[in-house]
C-alpha positions as CSV (number, residue, x, y, z in Angstrom):
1,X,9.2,-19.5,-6.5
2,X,5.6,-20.2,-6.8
3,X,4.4,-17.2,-8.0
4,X,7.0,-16.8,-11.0
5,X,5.9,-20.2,-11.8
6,X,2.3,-19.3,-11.9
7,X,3.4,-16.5,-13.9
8,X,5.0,-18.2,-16.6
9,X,2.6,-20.4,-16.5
10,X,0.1,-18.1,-17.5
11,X,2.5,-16.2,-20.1
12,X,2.4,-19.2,-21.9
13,X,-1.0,-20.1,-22.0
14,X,-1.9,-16.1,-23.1
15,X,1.1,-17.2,-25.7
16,X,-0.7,-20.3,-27.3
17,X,-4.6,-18.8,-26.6
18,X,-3.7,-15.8,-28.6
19,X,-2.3,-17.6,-31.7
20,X,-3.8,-16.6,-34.7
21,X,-6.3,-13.9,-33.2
22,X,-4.7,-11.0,-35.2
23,X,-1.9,-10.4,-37.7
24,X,0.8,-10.0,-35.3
25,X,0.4,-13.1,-33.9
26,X,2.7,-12.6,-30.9
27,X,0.6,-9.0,-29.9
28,X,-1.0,-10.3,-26.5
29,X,2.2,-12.6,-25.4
30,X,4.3,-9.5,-25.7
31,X,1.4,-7.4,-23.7
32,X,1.1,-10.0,-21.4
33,X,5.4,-10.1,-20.9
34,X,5.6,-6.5,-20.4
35,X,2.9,-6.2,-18.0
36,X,4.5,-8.9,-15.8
37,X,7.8,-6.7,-16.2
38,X,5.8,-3.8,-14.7
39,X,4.5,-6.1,-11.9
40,X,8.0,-7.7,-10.9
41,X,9.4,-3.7,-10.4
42,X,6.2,-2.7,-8.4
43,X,7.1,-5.7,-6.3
44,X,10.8,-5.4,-6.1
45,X,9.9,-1.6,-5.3
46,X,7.6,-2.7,-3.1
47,X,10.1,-4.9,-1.4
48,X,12.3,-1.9,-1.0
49,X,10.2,-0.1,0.9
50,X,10.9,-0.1,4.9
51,X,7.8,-1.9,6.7
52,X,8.2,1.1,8.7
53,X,7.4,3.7,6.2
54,X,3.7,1.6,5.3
55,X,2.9,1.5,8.8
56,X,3.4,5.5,9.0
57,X,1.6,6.0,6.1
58,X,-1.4,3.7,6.3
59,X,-3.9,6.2,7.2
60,X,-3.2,8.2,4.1
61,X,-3.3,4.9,1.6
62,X,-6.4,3.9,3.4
63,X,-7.8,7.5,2.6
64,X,-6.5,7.1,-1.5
65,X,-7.8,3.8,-1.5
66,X,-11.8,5.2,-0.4
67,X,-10.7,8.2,-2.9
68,X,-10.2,6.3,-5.5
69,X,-13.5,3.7,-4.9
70,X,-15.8,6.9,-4.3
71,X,-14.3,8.2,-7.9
72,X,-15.1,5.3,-9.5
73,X,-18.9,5.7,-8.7
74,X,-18.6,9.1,-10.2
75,X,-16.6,9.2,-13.2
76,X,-16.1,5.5,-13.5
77,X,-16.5,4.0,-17.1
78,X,-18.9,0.8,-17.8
79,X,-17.3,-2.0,-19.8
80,X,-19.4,-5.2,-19.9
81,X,-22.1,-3.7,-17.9
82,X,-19.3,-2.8,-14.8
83,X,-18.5,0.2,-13.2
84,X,-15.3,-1.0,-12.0
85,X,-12.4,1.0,-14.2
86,X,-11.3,4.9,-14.3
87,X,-10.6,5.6,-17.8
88,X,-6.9,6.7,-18.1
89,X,-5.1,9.1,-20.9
90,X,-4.1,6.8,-23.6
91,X,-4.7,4.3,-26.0
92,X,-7.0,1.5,-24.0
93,X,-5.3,2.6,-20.3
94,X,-7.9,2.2,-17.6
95,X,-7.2,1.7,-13.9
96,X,-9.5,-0.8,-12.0
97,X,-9.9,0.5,-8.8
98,X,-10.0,-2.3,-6.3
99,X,-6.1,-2.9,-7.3
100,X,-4.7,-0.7,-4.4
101,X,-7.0,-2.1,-1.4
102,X,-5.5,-5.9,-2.7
């Protein structure tokens, strides 16, 4: 219950920072709402997911997750002076790396 308060929570204040930043004035609340749609079916997907079947198959996300740090050194894409994100196909799309190991 917590965590969908934080989340609305934080909808709202992307809502009223955002106001007035471009024409569309509700652009970043409406990013902000679908990218918290995406993150409540990774968790209810998550969720779904047998305990069993993560413990079977930690070595192999423990092997992505290095993957995908050691491709970030190589092809990873500086923003702000970081080389933290993969650059994915697509308007703006990068993946930040340390997202799996959380």
């Amino acid at each position: 219950m917590a965590a969908i308060a934080l989340a609305g929570l934080g909808w709202v204040m992307v809502s009223s920072a955002s106001i007035g930043l471009l024409e569309d004035t509700y652009h970043y609340s409406r990013q902000h709402g679908i990218f918290l749609v995406l993150a409540i079916l990774a968790c209810v997907f998550m969720l779904c997911v047998p305990l069993e079947v993560w413990r079977q198959n930690a070595a192999l996300i423990l092997l992505a997750t290095i993957f995908l740090l050691v491709l970030v050194l190589i092809i990873g894409q500086e923003i702000n002076g970081s080389k933290r994100w993969i650059a994915l196909p697509g308007p703006c799309l990068v993946y930040k790396s340390l997202n799996l190991p959380k």
